[in-house]
N, C-alpha and C positions, 0 to 999 in steps of 0.2 A: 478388496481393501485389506492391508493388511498390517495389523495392528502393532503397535511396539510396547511394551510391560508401561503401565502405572506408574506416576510422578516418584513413587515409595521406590519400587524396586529399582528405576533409572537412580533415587539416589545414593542408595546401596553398592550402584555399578560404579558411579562416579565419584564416591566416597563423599558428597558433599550433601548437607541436606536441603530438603527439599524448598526452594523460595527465597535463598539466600543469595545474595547478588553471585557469588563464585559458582554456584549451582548455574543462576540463568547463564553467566556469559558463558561456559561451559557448552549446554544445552547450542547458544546461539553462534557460538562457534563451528559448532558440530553441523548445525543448519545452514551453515555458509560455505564449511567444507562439502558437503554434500553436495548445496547447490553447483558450485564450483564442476560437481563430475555428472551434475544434470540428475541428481535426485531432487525430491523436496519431498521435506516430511510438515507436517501441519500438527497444531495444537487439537485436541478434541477433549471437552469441559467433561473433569469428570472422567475420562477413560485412560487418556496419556496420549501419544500420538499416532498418527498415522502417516504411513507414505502415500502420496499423491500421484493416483493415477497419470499417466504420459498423455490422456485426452482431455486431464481436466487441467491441465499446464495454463491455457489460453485463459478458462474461466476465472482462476487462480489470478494471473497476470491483470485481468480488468477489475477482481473486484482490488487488489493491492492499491492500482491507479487510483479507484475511485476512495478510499482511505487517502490516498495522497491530494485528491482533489476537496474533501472535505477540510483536512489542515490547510489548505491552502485560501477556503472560503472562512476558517476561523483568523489566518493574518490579515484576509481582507477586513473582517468586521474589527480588529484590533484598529487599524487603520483609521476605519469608519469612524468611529467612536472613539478615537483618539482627541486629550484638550488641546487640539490646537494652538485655543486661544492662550495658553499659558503658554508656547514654547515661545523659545529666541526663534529674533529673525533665521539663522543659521538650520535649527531644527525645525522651522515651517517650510525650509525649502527643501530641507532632506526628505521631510515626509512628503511634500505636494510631490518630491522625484520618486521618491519609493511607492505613493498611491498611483500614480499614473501608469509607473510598469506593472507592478500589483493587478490592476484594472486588466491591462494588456493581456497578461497572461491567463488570469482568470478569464478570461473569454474564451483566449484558444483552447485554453485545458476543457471548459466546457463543450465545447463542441468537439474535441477531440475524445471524451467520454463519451458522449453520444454517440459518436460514430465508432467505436471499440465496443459500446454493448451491441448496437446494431450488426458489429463484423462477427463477433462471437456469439451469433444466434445459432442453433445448427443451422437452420432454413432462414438466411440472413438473402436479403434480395438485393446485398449490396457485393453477396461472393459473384466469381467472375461468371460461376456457371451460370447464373441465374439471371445474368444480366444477358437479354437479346439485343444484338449489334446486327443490323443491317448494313 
């Protein structure tokens, strides 16, 4: 692993201090540039960052999805728990349209995280070696 200087000194580099929006988008620039050339450096509480090992890319990859699938279970609950009963005809039929695909997708996404932790297992019995084809 290998580490890169403390939030302090990164601010000292980049002239900007540290937790100020020009600092992060900076910071998040840089992480995009990177990824762009197939780096990734990660946050680490407390120490400053790190670069991300080339085998731990996949792990990386599924827990991102599964942050993407919890925002995705809090616009369903938005939805859920939406007053209805107070919108116009107009906004009961945008939401009955927007909960229906909502619903849709949160299913697939569901199951498609499930089967992403299950592929990103080392000893997943869903890689191809491990599957016996008669």
């Amino acid at each position: 692993m290998k580490e890169i200087p403390e939030p302090d000194n990164n601010a000292a580099t980049i002239g900007e201090s540290y937790g100020v929006p020009k600092y992060n988008a900076i910071i998040g620039r840089a992480k995009t540039a990177l990824l762009a050339q197939g780096r990734l450096i990660e946050s680490v509480k407390g120490v400053g960052y790190r670069v991300v090992e080339p085998d731990d890319y996949a792990e990386k990859s599924v827990t991102t999805f599964g942050q993407g699938f919890r925002k995705l279970k809090k616009a369903s609950d938005l939805l859920t728990y939406a007053p209805v009963a107070s919108m116009s005809d107009e906004g009961r039929t945008i939401h009955r349209n927007v909960t229906d695909r909502v619903r849709i997708l949160h299913a697939a996404v569901a199951g498609g995280c499930t089967e992403l932790k299950m592929l990103s297992q080392r000893q997943s019995a869903f890689l191809p070696e491990n599957i016996s084809r008669k």
